[in-house]
C-alpha positions as CSV (number, residue, x, y, z in Angstrom):
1,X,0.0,0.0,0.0
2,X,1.3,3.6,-0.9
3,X,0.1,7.0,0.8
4,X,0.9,10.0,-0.4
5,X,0.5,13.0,1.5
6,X,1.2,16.7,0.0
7,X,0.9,19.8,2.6
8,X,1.5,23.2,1.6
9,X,4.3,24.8,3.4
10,X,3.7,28.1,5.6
11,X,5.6,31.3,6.7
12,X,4.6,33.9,8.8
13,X,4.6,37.6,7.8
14,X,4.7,40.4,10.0
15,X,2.1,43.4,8.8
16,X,1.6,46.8,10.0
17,X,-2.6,47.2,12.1
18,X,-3.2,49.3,8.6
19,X,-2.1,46.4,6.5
20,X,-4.0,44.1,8.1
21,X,-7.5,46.3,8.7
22,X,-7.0,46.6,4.0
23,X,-6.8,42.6,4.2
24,X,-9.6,42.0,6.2
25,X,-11.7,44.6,4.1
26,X,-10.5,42.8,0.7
27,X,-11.5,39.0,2.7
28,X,-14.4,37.4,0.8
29,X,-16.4,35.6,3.1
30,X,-15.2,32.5,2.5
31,X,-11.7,33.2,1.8
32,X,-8.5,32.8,3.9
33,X,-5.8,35.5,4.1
34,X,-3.9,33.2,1.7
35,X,-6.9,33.1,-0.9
36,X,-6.5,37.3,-0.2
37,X,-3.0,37.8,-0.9
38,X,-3.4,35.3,-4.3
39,X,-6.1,37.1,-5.7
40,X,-4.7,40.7,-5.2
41,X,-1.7,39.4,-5.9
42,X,-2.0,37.3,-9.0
43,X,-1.0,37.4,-13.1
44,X,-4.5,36.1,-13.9
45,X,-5.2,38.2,-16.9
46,X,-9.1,37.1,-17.1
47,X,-10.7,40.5,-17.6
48,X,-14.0,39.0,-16.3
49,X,-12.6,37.6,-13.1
50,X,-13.1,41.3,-11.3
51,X,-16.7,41.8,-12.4
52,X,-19.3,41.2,-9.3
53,X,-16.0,42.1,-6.6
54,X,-17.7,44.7,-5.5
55,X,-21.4,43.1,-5.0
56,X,-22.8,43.2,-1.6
57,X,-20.6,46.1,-0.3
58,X,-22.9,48.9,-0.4
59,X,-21.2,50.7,-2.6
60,X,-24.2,51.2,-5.0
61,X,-25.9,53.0,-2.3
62,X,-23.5,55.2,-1.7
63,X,-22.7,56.1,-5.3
64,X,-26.3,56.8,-5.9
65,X,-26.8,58.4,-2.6
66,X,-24.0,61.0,-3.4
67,X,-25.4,61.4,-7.2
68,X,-28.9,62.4,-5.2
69,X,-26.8,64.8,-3.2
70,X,-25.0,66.5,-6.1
71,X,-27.9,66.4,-8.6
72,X,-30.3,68.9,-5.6
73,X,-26.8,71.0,-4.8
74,X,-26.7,71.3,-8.7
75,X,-30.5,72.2,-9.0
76,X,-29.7,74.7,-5.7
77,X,-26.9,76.6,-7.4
78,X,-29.0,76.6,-10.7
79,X,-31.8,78.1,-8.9
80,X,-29.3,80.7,-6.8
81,X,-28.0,81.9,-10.3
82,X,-30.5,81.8,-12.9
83,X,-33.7,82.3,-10.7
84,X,-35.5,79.1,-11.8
C-alpha cells in the first residue's frame, strides 16, 4: 500500500494594524488570508474575473446616494444663479 501525503508549506509575515485592517476589508467571506493575498496578488489576466467584486458592499448605495446629493446642490446653485 502507498500513501501519499502533499501539505503546503507556511511562513509567517509580519504586517503593519493598517495592513491588516486593508486585508480584512479585501477578505471574501469565504476566503483565507492566503486566498486574499493570491487574488490581489496574481498574473491572472481574465478581464472577467473582477466583475461582481464589488457586490454586496454597499457601494451602489453610496454612489447613488451621493449622485442624489449632487444632482439637488446642482438644482440649488441653478436656482441661486439663474432664478429658476
Amino acid at each position: 500500500m502507498y500513501v501519499y501525503v502533499h501539505t503546503m508549506a507556511t511562513k509567517t509575515i509580519t504586517v503593519t494594524e493598517e495592513a491588516y485592517e486593508r486585508l480584512r476589508e479585501m477578505k471574501r467571506e469565504d476566503e483565507s488570508f492566503t486566498d486574499v493575498l493570491l487574488r490581489m496578488t496574481g498574473g491572472d489576466t481574465d478581464v472577467m474575473k473582477g466583475f461582481g467584486a464589488w457586490k454586496d458592499t454597499g457601494l451602489r448605495d453610496e454612489v447613488e446616494a451621493a449622485r442624489e446629493e449632487l444632482d439637488e446642490d446642482f438644482e440649488e446653485r441653478q436656482d441661486e444663479l439663474f432664478g429658476h
